[in-house]
N, CA, C and O atoms as a GROMACS GRO file, in nm:
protein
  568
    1UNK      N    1  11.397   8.646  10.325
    1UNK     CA    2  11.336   8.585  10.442
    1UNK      C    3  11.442   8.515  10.526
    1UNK      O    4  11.433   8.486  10.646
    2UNK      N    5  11.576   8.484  10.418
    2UNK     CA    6  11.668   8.396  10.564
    2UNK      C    7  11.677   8.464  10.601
    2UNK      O    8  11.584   8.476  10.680
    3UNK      N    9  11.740   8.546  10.605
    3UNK     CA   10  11.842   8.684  10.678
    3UNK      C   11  11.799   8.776  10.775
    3UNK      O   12  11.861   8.866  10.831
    4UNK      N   13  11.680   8.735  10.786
    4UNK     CA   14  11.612   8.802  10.896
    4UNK      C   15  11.549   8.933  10.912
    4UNK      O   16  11.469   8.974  10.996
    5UNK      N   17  11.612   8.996  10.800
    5UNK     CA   18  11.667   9.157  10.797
    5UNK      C   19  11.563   9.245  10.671
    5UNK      O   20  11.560   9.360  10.628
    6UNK      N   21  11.482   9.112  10.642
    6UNK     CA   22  11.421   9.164  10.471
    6UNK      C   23  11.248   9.175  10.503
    6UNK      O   24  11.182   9.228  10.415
    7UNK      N   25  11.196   9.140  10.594
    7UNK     CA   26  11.070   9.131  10.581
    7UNK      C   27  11.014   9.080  10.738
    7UNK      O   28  11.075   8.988  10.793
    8UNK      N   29  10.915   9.133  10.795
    8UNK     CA   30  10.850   9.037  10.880
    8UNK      C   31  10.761   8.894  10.874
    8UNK      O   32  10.705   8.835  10.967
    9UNK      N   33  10.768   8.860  10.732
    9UNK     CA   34  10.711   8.715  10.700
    9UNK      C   35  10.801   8.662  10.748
    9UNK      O   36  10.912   8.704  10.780
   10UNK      N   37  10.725   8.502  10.761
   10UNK     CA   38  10.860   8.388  10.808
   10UNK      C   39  10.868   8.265  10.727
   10UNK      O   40  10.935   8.163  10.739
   11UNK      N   41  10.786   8.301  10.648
   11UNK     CA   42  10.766   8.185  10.518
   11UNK      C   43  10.768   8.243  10.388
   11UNK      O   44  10.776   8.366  10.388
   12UNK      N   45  10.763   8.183  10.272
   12UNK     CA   46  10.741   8.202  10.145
   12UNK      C   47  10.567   8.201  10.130
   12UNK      O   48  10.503   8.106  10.176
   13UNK      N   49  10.501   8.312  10.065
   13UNK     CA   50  10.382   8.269  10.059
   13UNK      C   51  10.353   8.164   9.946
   13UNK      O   52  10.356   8.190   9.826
   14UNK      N   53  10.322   8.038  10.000
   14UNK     CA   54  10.286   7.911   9.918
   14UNK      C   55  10.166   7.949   9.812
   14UNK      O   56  10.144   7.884   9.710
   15UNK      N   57  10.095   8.063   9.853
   15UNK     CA   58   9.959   8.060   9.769
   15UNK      C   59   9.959   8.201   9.673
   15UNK      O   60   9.939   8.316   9.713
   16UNK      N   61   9.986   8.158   9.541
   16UNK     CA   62  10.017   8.269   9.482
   16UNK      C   63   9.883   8.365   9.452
   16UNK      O   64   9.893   8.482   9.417
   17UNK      N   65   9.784   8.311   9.466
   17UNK     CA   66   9.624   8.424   9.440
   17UNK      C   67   9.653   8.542   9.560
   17UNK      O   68   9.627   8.662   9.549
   18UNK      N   69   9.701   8.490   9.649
   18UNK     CA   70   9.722   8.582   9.775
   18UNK      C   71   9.828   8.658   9.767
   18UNK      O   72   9.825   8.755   9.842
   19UNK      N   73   9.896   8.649   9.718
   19UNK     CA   74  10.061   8.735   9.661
   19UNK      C   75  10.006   8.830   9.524
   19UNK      O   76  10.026   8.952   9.519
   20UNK      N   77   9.950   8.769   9.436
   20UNK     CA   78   9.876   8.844   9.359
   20UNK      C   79   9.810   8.913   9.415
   20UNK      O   80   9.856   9.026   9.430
   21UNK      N   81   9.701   8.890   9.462
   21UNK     CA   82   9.613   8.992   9.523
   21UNK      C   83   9.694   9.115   9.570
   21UNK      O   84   9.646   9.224   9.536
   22UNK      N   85   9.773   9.115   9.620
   22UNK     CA   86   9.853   9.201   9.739
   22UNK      C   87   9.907   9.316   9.630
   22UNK      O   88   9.896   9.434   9.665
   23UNK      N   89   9.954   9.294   9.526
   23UNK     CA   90  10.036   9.358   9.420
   23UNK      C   91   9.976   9.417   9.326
   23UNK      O   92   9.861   9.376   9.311
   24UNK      N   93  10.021   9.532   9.227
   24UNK     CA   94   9.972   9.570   9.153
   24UNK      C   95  10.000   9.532   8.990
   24UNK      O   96  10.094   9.564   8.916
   25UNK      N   97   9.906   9.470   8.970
   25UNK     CA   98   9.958   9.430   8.813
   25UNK      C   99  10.052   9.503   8.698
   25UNK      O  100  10.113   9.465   8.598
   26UNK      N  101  10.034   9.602   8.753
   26UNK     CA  102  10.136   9.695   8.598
   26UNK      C  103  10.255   9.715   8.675
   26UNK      O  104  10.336   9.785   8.613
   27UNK      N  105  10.298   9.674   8.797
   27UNK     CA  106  10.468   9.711   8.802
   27UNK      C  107  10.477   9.581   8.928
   27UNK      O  108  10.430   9.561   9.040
   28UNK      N  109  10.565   9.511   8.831
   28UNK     CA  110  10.623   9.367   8.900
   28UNK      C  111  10.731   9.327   8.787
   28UNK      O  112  10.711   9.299   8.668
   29UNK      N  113  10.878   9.333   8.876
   29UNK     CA  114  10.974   9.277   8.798
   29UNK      C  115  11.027   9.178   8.841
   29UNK      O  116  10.996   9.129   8.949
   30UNK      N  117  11.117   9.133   8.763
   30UNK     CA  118  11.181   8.972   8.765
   30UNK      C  119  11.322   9.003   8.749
   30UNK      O  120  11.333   9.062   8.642
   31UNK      N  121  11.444   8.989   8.810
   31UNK     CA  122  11.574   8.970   8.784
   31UNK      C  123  11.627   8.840   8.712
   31UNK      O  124  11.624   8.753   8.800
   32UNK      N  125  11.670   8.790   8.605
   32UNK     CA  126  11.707   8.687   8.593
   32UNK      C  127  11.840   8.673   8.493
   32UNK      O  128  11.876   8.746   8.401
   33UNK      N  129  11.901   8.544   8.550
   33UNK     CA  130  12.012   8.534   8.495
   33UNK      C  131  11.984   8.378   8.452
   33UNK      O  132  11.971   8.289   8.536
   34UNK      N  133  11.971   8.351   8.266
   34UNK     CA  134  11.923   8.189   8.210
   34UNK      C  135  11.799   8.206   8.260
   34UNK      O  136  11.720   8.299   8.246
   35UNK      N  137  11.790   8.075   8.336
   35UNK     CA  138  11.667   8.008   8.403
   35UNK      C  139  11.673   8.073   8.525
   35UNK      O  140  11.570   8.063   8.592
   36UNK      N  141  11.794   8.158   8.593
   36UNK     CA  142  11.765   8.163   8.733
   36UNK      C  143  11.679   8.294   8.783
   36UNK      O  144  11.650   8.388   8.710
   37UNK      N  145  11.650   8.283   8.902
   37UNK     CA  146  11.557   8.393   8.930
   37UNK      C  147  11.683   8.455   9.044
   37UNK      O  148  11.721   8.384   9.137
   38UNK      N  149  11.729   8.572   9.025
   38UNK     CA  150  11.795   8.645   9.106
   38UNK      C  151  11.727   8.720   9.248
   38UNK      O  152  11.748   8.712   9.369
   39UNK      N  153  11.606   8.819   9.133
   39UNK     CA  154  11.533   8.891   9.243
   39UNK      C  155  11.407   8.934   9.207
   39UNK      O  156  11.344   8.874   9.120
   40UNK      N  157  11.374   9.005   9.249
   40UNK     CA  158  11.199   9.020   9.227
   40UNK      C  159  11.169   9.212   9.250
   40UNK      O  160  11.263   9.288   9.276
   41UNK      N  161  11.044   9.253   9.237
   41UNK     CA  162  11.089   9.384   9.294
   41UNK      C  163  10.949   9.396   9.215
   41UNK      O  164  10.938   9.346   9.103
   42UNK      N  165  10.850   9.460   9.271
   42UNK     CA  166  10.692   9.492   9.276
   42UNK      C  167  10.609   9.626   9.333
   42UNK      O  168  10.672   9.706   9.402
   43UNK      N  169  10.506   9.643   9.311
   43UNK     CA  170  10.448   9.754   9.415
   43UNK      C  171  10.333   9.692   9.488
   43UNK      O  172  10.296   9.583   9.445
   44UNK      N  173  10.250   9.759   9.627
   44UNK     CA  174  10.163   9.713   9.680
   44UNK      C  175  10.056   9.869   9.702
   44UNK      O  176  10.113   9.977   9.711
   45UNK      N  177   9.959   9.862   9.705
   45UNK     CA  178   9.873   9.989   9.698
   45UNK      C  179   9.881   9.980   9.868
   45UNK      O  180   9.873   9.882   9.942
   46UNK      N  181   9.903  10.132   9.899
   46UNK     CA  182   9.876  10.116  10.082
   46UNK      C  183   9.761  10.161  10.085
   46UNK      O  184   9.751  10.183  10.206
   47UNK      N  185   9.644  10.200  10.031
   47UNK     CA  186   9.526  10.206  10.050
   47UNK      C  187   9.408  10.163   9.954
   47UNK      O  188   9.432  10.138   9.836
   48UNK      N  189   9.257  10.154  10.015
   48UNK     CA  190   9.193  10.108   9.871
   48UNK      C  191   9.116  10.238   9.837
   48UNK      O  192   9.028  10.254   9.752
   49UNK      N  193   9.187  10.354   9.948
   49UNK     CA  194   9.083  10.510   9.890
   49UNK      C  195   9.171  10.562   9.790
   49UNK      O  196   9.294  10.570   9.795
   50UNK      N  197   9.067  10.608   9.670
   50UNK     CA  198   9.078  10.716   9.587
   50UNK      C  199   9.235  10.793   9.542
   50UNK      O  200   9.329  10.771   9.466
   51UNK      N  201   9.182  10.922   9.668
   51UNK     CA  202   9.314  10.984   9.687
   51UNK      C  203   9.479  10.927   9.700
   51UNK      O  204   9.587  10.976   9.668
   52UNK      N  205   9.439  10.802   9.760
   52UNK     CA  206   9.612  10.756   9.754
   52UNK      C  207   9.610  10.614   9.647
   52UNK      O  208   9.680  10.513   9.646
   53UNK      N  209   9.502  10.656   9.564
   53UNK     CA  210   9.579  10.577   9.393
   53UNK      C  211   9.745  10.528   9.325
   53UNK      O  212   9.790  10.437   9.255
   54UNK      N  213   9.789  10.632   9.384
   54UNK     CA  214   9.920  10.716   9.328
   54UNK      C  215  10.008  10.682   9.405
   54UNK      O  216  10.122  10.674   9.358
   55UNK      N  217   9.985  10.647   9.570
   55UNK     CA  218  10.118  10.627   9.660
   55UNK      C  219  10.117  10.427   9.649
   55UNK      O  220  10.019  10.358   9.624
   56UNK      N  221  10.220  10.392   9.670
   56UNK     CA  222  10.228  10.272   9.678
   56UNK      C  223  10.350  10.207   9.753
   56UNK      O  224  10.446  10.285   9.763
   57UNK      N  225  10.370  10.071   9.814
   57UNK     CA  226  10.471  10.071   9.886
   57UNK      C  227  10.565   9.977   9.801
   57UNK      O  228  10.514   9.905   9.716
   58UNK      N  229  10.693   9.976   9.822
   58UNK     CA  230  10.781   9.911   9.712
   58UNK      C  231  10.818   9.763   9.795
   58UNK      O  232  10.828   9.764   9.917
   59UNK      N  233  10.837   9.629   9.711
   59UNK     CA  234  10.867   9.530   9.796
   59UNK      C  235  11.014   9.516   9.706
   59UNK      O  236  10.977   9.506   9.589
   60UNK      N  237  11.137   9.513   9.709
   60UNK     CA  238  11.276   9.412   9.628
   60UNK      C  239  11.302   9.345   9.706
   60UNK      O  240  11.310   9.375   9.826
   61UNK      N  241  11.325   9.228   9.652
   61UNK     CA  242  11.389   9.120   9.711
   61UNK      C  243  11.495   9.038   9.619
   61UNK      O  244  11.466   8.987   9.511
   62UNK      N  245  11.608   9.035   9.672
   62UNK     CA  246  11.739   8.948   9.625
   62UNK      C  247  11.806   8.814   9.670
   62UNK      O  248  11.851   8.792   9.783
   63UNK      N  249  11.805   8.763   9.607
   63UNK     CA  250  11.850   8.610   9.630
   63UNK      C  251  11.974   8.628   9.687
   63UNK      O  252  12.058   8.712   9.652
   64UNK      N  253  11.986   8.518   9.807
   64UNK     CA  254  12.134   8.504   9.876
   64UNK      C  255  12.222   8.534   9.755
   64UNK      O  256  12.272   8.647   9.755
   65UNK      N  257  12.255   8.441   9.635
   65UNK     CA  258  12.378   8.427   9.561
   65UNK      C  259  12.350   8.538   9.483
   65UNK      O  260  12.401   8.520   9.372
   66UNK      N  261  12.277   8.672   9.491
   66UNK     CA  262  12.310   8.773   9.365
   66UNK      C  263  12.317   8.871   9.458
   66UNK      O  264  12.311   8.978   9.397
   67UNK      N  265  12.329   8.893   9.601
   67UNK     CA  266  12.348   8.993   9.712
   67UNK      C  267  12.516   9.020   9.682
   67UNK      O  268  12.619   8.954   9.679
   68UNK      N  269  12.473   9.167   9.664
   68UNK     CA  270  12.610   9.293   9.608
   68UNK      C  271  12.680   9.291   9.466
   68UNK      O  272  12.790   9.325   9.423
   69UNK      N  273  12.585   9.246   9.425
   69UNK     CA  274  12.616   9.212   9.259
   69UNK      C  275  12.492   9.367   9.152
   69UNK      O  276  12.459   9.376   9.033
   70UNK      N  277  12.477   9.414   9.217
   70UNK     CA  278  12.403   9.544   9.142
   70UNK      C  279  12.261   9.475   9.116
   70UNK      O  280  12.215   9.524   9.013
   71UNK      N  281  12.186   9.394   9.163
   71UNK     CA  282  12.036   9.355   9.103
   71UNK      C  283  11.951   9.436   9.153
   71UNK      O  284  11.858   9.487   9.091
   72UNK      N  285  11.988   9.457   9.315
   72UNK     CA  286  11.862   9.494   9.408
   72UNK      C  287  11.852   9.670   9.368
   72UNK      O  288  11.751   9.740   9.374
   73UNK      N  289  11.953   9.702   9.337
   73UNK     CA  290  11.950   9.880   9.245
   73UNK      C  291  11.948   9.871   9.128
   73UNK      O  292  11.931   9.988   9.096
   74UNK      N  293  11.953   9.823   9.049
   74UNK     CA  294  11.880   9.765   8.901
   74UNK      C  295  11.735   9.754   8.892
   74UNK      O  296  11.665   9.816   8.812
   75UNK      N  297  11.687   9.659   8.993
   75UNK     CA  298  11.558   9.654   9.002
   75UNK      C  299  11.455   9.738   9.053
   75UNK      O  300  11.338   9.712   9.026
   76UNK      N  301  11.494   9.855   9.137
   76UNK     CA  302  11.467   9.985   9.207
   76UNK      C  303  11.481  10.066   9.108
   76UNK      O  304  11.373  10.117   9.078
   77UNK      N  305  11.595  10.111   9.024
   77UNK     CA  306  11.554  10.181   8.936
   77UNK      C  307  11.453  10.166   8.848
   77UNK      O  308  11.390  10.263   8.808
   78UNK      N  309  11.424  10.018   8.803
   78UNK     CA  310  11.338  10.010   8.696
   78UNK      C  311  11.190  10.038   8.736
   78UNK      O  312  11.093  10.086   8.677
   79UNK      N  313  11.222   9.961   8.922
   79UNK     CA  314  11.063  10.007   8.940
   79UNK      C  315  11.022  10.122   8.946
   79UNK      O  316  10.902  10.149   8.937
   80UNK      N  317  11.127  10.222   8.964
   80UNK     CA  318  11.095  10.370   8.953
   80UNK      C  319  11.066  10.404   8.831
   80UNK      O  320  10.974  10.486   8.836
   81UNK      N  321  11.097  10.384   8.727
   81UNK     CA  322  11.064  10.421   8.637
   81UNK      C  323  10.909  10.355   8.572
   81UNK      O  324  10.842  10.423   8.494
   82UNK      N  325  10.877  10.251   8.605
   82UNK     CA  326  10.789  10.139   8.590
   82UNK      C  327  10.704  10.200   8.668
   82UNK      O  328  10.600  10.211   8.604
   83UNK      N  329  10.687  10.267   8.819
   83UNK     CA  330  10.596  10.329   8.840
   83UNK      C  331  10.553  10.469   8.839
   83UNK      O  332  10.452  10.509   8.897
   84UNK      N  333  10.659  10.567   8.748
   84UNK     CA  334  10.586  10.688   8.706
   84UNK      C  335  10.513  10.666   8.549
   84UNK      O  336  10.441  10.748   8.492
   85UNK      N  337  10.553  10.531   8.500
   85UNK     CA  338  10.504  10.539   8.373
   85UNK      C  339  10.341  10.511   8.377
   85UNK      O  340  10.263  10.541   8.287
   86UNK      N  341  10.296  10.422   8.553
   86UNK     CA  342  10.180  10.389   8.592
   86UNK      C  343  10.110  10.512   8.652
   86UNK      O  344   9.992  10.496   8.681
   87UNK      N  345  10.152  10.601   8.669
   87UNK     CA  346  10.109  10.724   8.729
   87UNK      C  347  10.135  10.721   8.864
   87UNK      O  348  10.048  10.767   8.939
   88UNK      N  349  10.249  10.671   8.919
   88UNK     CA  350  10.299  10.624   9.100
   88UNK      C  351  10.316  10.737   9.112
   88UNK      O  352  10.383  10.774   9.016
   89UNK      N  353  10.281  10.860   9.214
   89UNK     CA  354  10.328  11.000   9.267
   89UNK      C  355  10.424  10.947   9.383
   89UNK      O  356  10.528  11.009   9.362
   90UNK      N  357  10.440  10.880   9.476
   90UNK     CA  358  10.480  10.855   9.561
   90UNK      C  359  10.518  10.682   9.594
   90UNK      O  360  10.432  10.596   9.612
   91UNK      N  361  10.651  10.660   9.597
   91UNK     CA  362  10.658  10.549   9.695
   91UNK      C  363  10.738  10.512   9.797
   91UNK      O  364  10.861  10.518   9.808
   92UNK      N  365  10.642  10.466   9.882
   92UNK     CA  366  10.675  10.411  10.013
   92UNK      C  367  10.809  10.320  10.022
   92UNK      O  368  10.850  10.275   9.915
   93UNK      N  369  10.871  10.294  10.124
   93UNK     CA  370  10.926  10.175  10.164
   93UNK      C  371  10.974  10.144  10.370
   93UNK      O  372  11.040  10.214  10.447
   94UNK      N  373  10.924  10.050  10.385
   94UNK     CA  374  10.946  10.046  10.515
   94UNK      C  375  11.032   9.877  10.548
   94UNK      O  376  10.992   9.762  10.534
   95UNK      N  377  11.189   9.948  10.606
   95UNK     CA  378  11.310   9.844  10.596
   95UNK      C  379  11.350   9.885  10.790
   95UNK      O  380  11.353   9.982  10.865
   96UNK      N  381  11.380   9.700  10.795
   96UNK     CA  382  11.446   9.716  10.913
   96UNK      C  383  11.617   9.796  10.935
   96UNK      O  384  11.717   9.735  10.896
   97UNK      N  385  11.625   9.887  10.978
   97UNK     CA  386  11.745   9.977  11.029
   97UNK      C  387  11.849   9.868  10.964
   97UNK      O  388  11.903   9.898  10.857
   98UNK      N  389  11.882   9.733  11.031
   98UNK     CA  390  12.006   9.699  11.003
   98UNK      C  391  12.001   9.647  10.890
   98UNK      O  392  12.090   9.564  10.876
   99UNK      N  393  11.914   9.661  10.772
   99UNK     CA  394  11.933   9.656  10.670
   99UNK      C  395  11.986   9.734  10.603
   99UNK      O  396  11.920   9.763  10.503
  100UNK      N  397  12.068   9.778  10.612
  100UNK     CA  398  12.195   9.880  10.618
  100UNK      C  399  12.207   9.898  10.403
  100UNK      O  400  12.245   9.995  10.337
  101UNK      N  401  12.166   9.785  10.365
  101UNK     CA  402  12.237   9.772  10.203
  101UNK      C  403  12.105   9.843  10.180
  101UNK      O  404  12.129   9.961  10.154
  102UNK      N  405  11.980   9.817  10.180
  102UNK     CA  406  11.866   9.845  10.128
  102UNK      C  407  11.821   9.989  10.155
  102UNK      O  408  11.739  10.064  10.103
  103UNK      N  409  11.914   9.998  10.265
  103UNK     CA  410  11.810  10.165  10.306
  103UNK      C  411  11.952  10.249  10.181
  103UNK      O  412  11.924  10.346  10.110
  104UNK      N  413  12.037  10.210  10.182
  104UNK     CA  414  12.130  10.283  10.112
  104UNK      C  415  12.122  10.242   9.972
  104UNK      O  416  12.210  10.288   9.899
  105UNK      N  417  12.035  10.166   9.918
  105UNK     CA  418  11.980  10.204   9.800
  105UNK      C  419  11.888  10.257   9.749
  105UNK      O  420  11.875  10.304   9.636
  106UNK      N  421  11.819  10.250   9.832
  106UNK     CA  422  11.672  10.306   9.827
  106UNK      C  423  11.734  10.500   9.811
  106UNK      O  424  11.707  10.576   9.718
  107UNK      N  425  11.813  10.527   9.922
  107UNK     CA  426  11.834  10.630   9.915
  107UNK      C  427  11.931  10.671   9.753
  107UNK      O  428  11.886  10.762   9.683
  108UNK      N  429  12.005  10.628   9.729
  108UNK     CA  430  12.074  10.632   9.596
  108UNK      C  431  11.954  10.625   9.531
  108UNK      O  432  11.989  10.676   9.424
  109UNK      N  433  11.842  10.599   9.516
  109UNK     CA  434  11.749  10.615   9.356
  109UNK      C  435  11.625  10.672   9.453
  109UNK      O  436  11.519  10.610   9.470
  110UNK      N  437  11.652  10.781   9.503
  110UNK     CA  438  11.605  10.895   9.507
  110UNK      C  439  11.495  10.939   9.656
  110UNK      O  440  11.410  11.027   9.664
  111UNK      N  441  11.534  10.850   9.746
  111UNK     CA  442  11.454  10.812   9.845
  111UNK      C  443  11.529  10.906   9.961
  111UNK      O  444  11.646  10.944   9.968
  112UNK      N  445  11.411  10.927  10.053
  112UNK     CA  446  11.444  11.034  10.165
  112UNK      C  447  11.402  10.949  10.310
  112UNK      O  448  11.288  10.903  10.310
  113UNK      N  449  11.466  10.932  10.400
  113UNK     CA  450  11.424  10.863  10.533
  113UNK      C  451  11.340  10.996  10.600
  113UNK      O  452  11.389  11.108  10.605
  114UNK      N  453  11.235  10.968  10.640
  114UNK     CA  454  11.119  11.001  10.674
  114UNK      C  455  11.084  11.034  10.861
  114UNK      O  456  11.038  11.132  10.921
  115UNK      N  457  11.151  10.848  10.922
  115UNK     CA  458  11.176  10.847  11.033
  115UNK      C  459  11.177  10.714  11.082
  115UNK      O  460  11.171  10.639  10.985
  116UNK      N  461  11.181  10.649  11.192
  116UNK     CA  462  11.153  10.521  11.219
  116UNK      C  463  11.105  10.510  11.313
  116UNK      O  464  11.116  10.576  11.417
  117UNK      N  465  11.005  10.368  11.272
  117UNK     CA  466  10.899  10.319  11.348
  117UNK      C  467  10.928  10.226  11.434
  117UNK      O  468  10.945  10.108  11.405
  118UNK      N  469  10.937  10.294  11.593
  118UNK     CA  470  11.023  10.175  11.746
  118UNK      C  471  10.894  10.097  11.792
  118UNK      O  472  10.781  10.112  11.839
  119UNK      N  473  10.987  10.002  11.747
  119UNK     CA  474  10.899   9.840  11.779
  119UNK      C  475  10.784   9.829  11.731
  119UNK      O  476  10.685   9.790  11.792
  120UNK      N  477  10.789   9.868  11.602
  120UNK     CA  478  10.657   9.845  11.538
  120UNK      C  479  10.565   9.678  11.519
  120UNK      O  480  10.453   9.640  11.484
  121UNK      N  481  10.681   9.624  11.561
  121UNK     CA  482  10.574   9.473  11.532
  121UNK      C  483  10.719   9.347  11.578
  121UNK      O  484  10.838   9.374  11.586
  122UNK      N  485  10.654   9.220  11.599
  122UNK     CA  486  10.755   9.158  11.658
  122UNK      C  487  10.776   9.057  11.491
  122UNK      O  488  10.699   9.041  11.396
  123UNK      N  489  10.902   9.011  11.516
  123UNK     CA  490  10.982   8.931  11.464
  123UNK      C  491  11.042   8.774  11.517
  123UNK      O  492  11.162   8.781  11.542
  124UNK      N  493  11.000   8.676  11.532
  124UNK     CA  494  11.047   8.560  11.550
  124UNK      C  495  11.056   8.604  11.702
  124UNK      O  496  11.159   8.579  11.764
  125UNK      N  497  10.945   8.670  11.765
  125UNK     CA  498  10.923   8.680  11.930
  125UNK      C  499  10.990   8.799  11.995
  125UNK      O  500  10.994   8.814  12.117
  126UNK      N  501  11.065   8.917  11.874
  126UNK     CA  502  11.162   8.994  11.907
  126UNK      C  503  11.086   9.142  11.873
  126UNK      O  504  11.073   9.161  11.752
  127UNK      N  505  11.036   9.242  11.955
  127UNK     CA  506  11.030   9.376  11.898
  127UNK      C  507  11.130   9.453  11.808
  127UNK      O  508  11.233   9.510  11.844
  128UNK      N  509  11.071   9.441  11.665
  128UNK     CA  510  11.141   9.536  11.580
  128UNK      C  511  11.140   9.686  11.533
  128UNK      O  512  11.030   9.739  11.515
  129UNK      N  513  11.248   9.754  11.515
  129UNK     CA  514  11.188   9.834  11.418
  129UNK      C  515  11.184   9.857  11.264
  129UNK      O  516  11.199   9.769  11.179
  130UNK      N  517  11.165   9.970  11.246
  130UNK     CA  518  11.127  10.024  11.094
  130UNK      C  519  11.188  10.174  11.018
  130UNK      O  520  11.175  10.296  11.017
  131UNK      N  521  11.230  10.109  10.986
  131UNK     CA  522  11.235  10.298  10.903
  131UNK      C  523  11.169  10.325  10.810
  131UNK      O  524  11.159  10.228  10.735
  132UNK      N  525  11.088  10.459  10.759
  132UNK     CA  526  11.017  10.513  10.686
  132UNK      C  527  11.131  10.528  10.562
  132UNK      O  528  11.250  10.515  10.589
  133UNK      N  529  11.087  10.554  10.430
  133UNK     CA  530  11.162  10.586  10.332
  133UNK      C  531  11.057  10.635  10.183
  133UNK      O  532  11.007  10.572  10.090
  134UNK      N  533  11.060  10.765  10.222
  134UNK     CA  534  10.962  10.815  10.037
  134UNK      C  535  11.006  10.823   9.946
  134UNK      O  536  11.127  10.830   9.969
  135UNK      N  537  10.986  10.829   9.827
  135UNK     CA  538  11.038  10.903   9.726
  135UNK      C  539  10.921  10.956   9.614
  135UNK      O  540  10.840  10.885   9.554
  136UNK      N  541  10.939  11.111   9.607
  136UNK     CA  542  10.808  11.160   9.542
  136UNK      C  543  10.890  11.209   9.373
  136UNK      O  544  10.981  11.280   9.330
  137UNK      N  545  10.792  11.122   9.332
  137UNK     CA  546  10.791  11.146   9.151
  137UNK      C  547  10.846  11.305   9.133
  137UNK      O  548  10.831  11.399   9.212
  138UNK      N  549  10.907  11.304   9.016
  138UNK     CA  550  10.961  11.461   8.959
  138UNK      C  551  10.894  11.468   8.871
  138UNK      O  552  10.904  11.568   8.800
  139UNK      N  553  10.792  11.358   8.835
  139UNK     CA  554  10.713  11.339   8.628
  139UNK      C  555  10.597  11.342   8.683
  139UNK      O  556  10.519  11.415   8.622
  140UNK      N  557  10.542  11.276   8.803
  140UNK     CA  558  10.408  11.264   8.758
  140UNK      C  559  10.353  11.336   8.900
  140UNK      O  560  10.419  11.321   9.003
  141UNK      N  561  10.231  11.414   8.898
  141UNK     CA  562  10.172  11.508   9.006
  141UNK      C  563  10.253  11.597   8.982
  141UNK      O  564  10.263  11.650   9.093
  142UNK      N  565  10.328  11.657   8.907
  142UNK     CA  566  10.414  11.807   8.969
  142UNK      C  567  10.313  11.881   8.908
  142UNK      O  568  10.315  12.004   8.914
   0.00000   0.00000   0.00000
């Protein structure tokens, strides 16, 4: 959320029933180093029909002090694996362009840019965009 570059929120959500809600219980990870929390990395269902059970959108997020230290592709892999073991056929991810580190990991664990979305929504009063990013399971639906 500092960086401008990770999300269109502008806060931390204070209310965790609502962050729960949003997520899917069987794939939510934790990065940690001791006590500290590095990074995070979850799924969100993009629909509540049927048919797209299976697609889901990916959220990682990395703490200022563990940015380029291998967490945020650590934690992408695992969720990949964490969500074919849930039956995930497909997941989403939608990153602002100059997030330059994220789209290039996403693509390293197996992700394809799709296309991007011009000025999909504003940012701190600013039209942004988006890039699309899939990646379809090799285990589960083939």
């Amino acid at each position: 959320i500092t960086t401008g570059n990770a999300t269109f929120e502008t806060a931390v959500t204070a209310d965790w029933e609502t962050w729960d809600a949003g997520k899917r219980p069987d794939c939510r990870l934790v990065a940690k180093s001791g006590d500290d929390v590095l990074g995070w990395a979850a799924l969100s269902p993009i629909s509540k029909r049927a048919v797209y059970a299976g697609v889901a959108e990916v959220s990682v997020y990395v703490g200022d002090d563990a940015r380029g230290q291998g967490v945020g592709k650590a934690l992408l892999q695992a969720l990949v694996l964490a969500s074919e073991e849930a039956g995930v056929w497909t997941l989403m991810a939608s990153i602002f362009p100059e997030n330059e580190a994220s789209v290039a990991i996403h693509q390293q664990c197996g992700f394809r840019l799709l296309g991007r979305r011009h000025h999909i929504a504003q940012h701190h009063g600013i039209w942004r965009d988006t890039v699309i990013l899939e990646r379809r399971s090799q285990v589960v639906g083939v």
